[in-house]
Legacy VTK file of the C-alpha trace (Angstrom):
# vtk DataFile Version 3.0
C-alpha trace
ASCII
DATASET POLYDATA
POINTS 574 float
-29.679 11.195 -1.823
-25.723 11.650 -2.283
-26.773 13.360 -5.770
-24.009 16.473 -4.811
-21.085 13.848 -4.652
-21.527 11.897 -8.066
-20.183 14.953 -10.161
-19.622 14.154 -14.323
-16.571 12.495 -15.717
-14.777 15.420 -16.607
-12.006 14.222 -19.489
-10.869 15.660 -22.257
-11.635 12.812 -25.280
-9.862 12.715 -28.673
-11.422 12.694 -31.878
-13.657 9.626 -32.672
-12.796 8.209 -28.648
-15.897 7.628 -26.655
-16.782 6.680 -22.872
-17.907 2.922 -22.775
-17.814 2.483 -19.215
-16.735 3.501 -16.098
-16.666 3.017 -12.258
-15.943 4.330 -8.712
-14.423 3.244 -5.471
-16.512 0.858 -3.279
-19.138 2.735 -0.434
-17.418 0.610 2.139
-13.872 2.657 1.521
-16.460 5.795 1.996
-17.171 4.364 5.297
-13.853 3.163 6.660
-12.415 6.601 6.275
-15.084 8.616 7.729
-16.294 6.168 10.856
-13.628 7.977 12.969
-14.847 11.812 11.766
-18.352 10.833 12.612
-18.093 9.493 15.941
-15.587 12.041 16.710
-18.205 15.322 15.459
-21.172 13.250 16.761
-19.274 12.734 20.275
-18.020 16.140 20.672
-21.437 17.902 19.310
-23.689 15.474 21.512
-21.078 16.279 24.901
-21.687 19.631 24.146
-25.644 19.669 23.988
-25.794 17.285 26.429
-24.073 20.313 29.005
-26.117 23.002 27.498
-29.106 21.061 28.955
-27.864 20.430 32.182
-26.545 17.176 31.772
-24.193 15.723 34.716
-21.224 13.510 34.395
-21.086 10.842 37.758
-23.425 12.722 40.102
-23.511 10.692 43.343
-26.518 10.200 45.891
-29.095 10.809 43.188
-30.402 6.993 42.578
-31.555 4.548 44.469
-28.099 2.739 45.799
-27.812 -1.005 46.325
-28.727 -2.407 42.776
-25.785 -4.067 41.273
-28.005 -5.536 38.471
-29.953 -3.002 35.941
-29.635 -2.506 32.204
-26.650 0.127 32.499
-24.661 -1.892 34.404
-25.791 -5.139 32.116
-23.990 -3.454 29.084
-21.199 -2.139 31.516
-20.381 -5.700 32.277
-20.370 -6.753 28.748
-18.190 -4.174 27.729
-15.537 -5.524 30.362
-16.349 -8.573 29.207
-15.382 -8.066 25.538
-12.725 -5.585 26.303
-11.324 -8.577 28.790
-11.122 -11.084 25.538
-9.868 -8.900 22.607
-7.202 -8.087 25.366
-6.717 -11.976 26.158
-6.920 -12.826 21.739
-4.164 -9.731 21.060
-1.697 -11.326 24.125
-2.273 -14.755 22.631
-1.944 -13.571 19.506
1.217 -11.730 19.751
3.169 -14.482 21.720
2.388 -17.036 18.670
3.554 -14.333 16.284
7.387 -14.628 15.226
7.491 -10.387 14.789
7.533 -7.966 17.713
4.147 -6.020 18.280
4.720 -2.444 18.338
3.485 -0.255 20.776
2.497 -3.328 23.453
2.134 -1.955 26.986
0.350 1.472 25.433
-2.651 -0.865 23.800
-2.305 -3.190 27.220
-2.278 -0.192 29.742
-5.012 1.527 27.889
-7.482 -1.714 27.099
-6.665 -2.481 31.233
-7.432 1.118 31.915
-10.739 0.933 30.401
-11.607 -2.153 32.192
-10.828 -0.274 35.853
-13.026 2.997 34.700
-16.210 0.895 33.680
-15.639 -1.360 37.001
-15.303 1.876 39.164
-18.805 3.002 37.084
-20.768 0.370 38.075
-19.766 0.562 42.183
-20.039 3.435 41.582
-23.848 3.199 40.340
-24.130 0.527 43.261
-23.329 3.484 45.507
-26.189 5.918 44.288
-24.790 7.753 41.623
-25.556 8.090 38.468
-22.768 8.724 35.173
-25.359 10.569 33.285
-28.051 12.923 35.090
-29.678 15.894 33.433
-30.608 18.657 36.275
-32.024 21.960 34.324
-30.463 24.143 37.206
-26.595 23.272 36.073
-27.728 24.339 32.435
-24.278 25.784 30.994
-25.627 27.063 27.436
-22.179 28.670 25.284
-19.540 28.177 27.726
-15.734 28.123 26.935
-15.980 24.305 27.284
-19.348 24.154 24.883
-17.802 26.425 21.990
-14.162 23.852 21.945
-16.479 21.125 21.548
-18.409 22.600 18.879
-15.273 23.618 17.279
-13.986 19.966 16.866
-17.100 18.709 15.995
-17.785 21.144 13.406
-13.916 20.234 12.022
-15.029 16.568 12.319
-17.639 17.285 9.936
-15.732 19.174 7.216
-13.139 16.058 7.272
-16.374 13.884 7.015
-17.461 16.263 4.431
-14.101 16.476 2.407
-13.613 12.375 2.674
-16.832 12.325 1.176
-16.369 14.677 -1.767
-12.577 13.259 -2.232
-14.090 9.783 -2.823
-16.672 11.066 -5.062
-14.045 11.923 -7.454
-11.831 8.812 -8.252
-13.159 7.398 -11.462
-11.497 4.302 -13.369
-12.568 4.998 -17.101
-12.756 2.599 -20.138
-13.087 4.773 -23.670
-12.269 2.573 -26.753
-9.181 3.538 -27.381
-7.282 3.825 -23.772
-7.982 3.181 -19.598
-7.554 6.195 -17.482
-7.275 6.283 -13.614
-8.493 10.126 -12.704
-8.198 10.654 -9.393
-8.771 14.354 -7.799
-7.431 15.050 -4.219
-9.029 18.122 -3.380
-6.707 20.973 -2.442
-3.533 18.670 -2.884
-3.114 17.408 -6.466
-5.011 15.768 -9.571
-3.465 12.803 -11.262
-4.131 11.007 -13.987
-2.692 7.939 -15.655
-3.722 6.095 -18.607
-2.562 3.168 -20.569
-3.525 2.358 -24.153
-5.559 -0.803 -24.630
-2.745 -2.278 -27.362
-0.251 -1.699 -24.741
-2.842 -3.784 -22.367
-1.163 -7.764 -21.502
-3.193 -8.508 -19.013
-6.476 -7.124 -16.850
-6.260 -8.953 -12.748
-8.638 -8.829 -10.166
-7.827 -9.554 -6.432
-10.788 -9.880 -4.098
-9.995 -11.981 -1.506
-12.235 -10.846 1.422
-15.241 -11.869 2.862
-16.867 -9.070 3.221
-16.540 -8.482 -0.230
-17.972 -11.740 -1.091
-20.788 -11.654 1.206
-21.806 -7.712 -0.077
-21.511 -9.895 -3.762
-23.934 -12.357 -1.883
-26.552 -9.723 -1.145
-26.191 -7.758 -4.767
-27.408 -11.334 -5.879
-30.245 -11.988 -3.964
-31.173 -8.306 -4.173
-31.297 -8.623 -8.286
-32.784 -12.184 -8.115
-35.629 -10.639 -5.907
-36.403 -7.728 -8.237
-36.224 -10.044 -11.379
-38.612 -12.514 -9.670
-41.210 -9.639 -9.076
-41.023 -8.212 -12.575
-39.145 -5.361 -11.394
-35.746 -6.484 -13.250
-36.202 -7.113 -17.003
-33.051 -9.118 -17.463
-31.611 -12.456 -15.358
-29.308 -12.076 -12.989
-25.671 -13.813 -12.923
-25.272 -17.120 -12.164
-22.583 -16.649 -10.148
-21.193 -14.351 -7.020
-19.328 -11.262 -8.396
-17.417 -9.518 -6.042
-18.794 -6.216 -4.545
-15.332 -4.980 -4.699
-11.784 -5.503 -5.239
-8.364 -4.625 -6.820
-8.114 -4.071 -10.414
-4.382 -4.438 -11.668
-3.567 -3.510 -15.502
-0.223 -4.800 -16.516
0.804 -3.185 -19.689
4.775 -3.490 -21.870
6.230 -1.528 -19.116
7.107 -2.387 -14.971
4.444 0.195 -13.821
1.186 -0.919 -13.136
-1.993 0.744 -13.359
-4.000 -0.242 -10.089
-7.067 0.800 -8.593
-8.266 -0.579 -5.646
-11.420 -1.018 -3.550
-13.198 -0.653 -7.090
-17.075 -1.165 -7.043
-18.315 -3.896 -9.321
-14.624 -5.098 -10.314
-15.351 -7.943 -12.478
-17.451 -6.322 -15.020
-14.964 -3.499 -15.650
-12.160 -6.771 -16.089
-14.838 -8.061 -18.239
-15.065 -4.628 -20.457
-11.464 -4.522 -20.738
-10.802 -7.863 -21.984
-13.501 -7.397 -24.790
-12.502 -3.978 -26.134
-8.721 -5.926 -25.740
-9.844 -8.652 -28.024
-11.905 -6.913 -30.556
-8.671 -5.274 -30.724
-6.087 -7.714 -31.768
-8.759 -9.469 -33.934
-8.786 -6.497 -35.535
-4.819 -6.545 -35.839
-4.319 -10.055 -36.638
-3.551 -9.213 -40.559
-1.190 -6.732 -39.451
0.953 -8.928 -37.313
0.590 -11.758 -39.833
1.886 -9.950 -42.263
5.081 -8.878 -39.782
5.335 -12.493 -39.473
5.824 -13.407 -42.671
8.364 -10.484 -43.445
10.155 -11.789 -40.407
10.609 -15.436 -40.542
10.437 -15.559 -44.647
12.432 -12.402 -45.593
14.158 -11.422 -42.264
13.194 -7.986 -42.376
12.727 -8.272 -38.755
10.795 -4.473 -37.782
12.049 -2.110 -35.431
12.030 -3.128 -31.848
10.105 -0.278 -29.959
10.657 0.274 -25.835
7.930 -0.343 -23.800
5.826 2.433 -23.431
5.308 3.299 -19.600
2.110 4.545 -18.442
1.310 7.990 -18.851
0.724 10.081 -16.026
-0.552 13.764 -15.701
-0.077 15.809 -12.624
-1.195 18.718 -11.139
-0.252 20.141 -7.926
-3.065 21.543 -5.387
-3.003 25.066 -3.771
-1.012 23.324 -0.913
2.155 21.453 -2.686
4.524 21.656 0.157
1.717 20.259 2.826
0.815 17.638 0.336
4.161 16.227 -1.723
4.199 13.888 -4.174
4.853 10.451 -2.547
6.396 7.943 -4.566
7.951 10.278 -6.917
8.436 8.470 -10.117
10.438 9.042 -12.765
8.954 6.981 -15.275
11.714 7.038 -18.206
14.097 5.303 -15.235
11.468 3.152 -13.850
12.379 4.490 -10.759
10.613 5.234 -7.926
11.340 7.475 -4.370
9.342 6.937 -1.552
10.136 9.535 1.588
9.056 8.964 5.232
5.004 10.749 5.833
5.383 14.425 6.997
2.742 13.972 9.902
5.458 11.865 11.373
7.767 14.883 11.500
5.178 16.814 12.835
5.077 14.426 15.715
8.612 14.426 16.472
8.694 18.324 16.158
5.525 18.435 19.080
8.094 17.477 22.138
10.671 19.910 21.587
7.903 22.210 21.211
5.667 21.038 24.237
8.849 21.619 26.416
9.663 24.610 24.961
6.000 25.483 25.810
5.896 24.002 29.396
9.490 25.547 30.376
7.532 28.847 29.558
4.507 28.678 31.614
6.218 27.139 34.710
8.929 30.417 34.758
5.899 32.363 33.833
4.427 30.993 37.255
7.201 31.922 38.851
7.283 34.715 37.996
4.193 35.730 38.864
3.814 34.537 42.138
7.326 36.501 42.832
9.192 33.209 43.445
12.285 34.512 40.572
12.113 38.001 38.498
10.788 38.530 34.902
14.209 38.932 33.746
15.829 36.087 35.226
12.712 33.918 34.252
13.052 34.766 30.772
17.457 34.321 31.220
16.271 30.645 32.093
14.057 29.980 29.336
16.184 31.575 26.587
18.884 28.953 26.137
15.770 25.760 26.726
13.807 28.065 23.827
16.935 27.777 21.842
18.073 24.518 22.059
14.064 23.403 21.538
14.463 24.981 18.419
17.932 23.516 16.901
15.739 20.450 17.670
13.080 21.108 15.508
15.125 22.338 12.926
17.515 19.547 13.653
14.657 17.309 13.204
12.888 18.715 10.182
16.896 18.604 7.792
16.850 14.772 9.463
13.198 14.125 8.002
13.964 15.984 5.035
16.864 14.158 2.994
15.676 10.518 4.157
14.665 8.479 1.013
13.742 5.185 -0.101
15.116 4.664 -4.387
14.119 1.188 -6.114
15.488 0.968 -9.602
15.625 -1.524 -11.719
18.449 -3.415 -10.461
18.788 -1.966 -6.953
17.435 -0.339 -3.693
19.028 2.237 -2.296
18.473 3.784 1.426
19.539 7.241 1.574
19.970 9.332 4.768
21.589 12.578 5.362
22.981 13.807 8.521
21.476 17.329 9.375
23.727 19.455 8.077
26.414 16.918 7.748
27.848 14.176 5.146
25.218 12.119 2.890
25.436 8.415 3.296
23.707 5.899 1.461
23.160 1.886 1.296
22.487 0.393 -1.511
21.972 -3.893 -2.477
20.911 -5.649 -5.566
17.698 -7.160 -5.885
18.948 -10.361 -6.393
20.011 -10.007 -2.561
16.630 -9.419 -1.646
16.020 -12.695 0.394
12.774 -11.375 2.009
10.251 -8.517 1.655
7.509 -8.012 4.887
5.674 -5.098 6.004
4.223 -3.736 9.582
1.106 -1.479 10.135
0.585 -0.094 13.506
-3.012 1.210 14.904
-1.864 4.493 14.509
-0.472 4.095 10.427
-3.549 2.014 9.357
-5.407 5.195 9.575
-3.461 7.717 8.183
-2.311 4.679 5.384
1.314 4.375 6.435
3.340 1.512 7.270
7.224 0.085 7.611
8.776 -2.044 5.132
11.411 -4.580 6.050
13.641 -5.801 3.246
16.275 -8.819 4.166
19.130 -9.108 1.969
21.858 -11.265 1.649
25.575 -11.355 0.950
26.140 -8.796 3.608
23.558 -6.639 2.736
21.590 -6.596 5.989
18.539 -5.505 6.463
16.817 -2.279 4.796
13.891 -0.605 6.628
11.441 1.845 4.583
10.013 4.072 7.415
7.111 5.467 7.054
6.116 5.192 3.642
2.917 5.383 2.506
0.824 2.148 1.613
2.882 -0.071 2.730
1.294 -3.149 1.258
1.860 -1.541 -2.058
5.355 -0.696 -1.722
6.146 -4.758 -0.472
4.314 -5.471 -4.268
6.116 -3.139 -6.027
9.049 -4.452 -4.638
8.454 -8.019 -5.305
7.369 -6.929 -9.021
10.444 -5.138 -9.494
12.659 -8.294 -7.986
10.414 -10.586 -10.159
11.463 -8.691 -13.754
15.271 -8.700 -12.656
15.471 -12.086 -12.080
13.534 -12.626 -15.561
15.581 -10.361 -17.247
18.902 -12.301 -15.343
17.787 -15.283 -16.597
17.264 -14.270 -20.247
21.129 -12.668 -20.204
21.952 -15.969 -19.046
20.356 -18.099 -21.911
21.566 -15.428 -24.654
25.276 -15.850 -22.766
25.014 -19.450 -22.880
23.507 -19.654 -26.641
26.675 -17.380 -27.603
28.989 -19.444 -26.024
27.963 -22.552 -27.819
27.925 -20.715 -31.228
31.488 -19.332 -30.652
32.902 -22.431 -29.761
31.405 -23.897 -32.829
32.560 -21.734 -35.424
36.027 -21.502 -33.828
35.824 -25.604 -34.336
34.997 -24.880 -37.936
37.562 -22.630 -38.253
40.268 -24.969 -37.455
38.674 -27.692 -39.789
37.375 -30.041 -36.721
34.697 -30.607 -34.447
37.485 -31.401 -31.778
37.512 -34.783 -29.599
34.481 -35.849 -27.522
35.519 -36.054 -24.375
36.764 -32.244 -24.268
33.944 -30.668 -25.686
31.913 -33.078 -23.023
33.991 -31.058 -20.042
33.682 -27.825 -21.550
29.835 -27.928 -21.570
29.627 -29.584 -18.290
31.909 -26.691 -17.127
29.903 -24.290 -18.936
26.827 -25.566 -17.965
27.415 -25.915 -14.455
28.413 -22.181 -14.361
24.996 -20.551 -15.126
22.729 -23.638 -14.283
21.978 -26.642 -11.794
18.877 -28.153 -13.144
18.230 -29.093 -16.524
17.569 -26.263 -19.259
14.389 -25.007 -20.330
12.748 -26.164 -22.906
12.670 -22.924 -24.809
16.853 -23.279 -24.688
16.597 -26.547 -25.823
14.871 -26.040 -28.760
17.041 -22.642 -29.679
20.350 -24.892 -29.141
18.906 -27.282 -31.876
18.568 -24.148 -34.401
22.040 -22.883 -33.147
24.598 -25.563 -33.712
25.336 -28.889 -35.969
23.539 -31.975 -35.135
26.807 -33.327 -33.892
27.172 -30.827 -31.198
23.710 -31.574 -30.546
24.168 -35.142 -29.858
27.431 -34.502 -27.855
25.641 -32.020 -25.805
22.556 -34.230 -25.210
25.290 -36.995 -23.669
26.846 -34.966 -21.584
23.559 -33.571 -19.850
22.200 -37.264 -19.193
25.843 -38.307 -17.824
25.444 -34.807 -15.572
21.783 -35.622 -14.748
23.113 -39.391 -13.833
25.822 -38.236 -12.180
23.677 -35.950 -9.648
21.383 -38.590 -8.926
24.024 -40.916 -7.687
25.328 -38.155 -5.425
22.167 -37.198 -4.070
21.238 -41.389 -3.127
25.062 -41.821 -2.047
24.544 -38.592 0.190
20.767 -39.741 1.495
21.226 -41.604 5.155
LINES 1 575
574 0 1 2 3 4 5 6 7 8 9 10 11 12 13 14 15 16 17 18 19 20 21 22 23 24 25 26 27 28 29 30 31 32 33 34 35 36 37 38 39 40 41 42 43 44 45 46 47 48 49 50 51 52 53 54 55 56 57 58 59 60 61 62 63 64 65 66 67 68 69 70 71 72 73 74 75 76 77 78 79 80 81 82 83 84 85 86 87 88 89 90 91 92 93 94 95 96 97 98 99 100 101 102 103 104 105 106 107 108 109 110 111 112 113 114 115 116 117 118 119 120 121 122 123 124 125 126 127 128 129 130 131 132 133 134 135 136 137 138 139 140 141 142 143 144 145 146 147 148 149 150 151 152 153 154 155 156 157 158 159 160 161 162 163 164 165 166 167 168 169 170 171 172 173 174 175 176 177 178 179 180 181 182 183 184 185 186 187 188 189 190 191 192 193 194 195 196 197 198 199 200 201 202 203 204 205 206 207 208 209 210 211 212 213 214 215 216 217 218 219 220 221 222 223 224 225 226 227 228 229 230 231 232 233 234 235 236 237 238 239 240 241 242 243 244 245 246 247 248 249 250 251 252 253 254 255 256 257 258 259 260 261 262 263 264 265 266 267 268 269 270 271 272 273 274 275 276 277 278 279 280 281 282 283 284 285 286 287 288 289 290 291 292 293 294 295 296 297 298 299 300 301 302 303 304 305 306 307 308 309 310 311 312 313 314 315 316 317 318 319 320 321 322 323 324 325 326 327 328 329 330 331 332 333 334 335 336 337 338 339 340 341 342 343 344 345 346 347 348 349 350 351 352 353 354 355 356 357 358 359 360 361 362 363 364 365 366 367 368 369 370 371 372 373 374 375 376 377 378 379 380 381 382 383 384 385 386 387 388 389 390 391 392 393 394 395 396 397 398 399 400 401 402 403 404 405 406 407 408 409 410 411 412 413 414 415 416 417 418 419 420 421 422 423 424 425 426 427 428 429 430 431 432 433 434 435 436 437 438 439 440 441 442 443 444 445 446 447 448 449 450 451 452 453 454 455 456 457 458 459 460 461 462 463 464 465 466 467 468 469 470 471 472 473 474 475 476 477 478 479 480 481 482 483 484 485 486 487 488 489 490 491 492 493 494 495 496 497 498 499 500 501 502 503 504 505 506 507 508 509 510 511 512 513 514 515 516 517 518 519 520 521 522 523 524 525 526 527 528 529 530 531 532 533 534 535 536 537 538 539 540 541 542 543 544 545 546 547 548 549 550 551 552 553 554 555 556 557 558 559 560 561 562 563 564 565 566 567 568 569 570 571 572 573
């Protein structure tokens, strides 16, 4: 049925590399993104026939008045009804919620609004009229009205049409050698990333909805059905997959390779993991043999830097509508996020609109000889000008704002229009909270605010506007998680060097020195880069590192330390 929007897998394969498997996005994504399209070009088209014929919006004394109670105003009432509870669940909802609701009395005022039209409907009905009527003689055919609601519903449909074609064309492909994400954006760009499978560490799925478990549910029965009837030659699972979900591929580097919404998740995780492990089975002389030439002979091999994942790019016919958003520079690990342009475009309408409005009301006045031409135009001159420093004013503002996460910092950077560049910048180990907010309006175009608390003076960093917000809080969380690794690996190699210094300048001096000083110097040492007790991976590297008496010095002093704490936290208990 939908046989013109599965296209080929169009990729370019190296010699000897073959497809094994590959899948698309989820139909549900298909229909979240084009609900609003279709009702919108089914609305507008259906208005607009609906007048052609002769229909009637609220013509009064044409039904029989006095009847409160008939199957229009039924569903009338239950529409107030439910409109009356999602408006008394979002109130309730919002006062229990610690963060500030954007955009409150709009959604109020308009949900309250709705309730007075459809109550004014059904007196009206009570009254004799009727909200629909279709009377042949008041047929308008291609009026002005008829063609402008043609013309959005015929726009409706080529959104519908290019949401359709757009989703048709992101692939997640598994050859034998590599994974590649290939997704086309008609008219804007065409990326690609891929990641070798022996850079691969690990292959996670994230489905935690419902609907995605209960769309698993059906699959199920569905293939249980068919393979009950003879119509399915082999068993189904025994258990529930997923009909979709998130596939994240970790691989040596930060970057992740994710695809999300992805149909039939678990049995591309599944495909992965095998080609993964027929892999290093296939490598396990190799790295043996490393092994040996590394803990036997110490020829310890080159250390190489994690590879990131590779990523192709090609810009559409319409870059500068549709910029690259992150930009990521991959050899940094860094990435730029910048504020969505529609949300320029929006601040650039009401300069406009009152540049606009200024215009027609002199016009008026003109025209009905209230001022002259010339002085009308005198007057709108200067509001035309200053409407459009505005806009420019606006657009340098929107231009130079951006987001930077590196790996050791984020950095807010804003520009004054044509002024001084100022920036803010904290470390991620300041980062004391990371939270997002969607409003109504950014969970359909896919943008969001990000809200990053920060400590030690920091304050708090807001990403505006970025897109996927969700996916910039993760990033963010990933990047703060590999600092603090990384911090805490400095910190063992700091502390291992310590003790080896302090032990060779011992044996330098012919003596171990007394007990009781090294006991204070470790303590002190100790107590500098740690609070609890030590890993056990430092443990066991101290025992390689220094002299058994050291050891046994060291050991002491960590159960005096670790006795010494516990009588300060009873002594300190009420």
């Amino acid at each position: 049925m939908l046989g013109f929007l599965t296209p080929q897998v169009d990729l370019e394969l190296d010699e000897g590399e073959q497809v094994l498997f590959y899948i698309r996005r989820h139909w549900i994504l298909l229909l979240q993104r084009i609900i609003i399209p279709l009702l919108l070009s089914g609305l507008t088209i259906g208005i607009g026939v609906y007048r052609a014929v002769g229909g009637l919006f609220l013509a009064s004394e044409v039904g029989p008045s006095g009847r409160l109670i008939d199957l229009s105003n039924i569903f009338y009432f239950a529409l107030i009804l439910g409109l009356a509870f999602l408006w008394y669940r979002r109130n309730e909802k919002n006062a229990k919620s610690k963060s500030k609701a954007r955009l409150p009395l709009i959604i109020d005022w308009l949900v309250l609004s709705l309730i007075a039209v459809l109550a004014v409907m059904i007196y009206f009905r009570y009254q004799g009229g009727r909200v629909f009527y279709i009377d042949p003689a008041y047929a308008r055919g291609l009026d002005w009205v008829n063609i402008g609601l043609f013309a959005i519903g015929l726009v409706a449909f080529g959104a519908l049409v290019y949401i359709a074609v757009d989703w048709a064309n992101d692939f997640l492909i598994l050859t034998n050698t590599r994974v590649i994400y290939d997704d086309q954006q008609l008219l804007v760009r065409h990326v690609k990333q891929e990641v070798l499978i022996e850079n691969i560490q690990q292959v996670n799925l994230s489905a935690d909805s419902y609907l995605a478990y209960f769309l698993g549910q059906l699959t199920l029965w569905r293939q249980q059905l068919l393979f009950r009837v003879g119509l399915r030659d082999q068993p189904p699972p025994e258990k529930v997959a997923v009909a979709y979900g998130k596939l994240v591929i970790g691989s040596l580097s930060v970057r992740k390779l994710i695809f999300d919404w992805a149909a039939n998740p678990a049995a591309m995780q599944g495909r992965i993991s095998g080609e993964l492990g027929k892999l290093r089975r296939a490598q396990e002389p190799e790295l043996l043999r490393q092994i040996i030439e590394d803990q036997v002979y110490g020829n310890k091999p080159p250390k190489k830097a994690p590879p990131p994942i590779h990523v192709e790019e090609r810009a559409g016919p319409l870059p500068w509508l549709f910029a690259t958003n992150p930009e990521i520079n991959f050899e940094k690990e860094e990435v730029v996020w910048r504020p969505y342009w529609i949300f320029l475009a929006l601040a650039m309408l009401r300069p406009f609109a009152i540049m606009l409005l200024a215009g027609e009301l002199l016009l008026i006045a003109s025209r009905i000889e209230l001022i002259g031409g010339g002085l009308a135009f005198l007057l709108w001159l200067p509001i035309a000008l200053a409407c459009l420093f505005r806009i420019i004013w606006v657009r340098e503002e929107h231009e130079h704002d951006k987001y930077i996460l590196s790996r050791d910092k984020i950095t807010d950077v804003d520009k004054r229009p044509f002024g001084p560049e100022s920036s803010r910048s904290a470390p991620l180990d300041r980062i004391q909270d990371v939270s997002f907010d969607v409003s109504f309006v950014e969970s359909i175009l896919g943008y969001g605010d990000v809200f990053i608390e920060t400590g030690g003076g920091g304050g708090k960093f807001t990403f505006k506007h970025v897109p996927d917000a969700r996916n910039v809080a993760t990033t963010i969380n990933d990047y703060l998680t590999d600092f603090k690794k990384r911090e805490k690996e400095r910190t063992q190699k700091e502390l291992l060097s310590w003790l080896r210094e302090y032990h060779a300048v011992q044996q330098r001096h012919g003596e171990l020195g007394d007990n009781g000083k090294l006991e204070q110097q470790l303590l002190a040492k100790l107590a500098e880069y740690t609070q609890k007790e030590l890993p056990a991976q430092i443990e066991r590297e101290v025992a390689r590192s220094v002299p058994p008496q050291v050891q046994r010095q060291m050991s002491t002093a960590l159960r005096r330390n670790a006795l010494r704490n516990r009588l300060l936290r009873r002594r300190s208990q009420p």
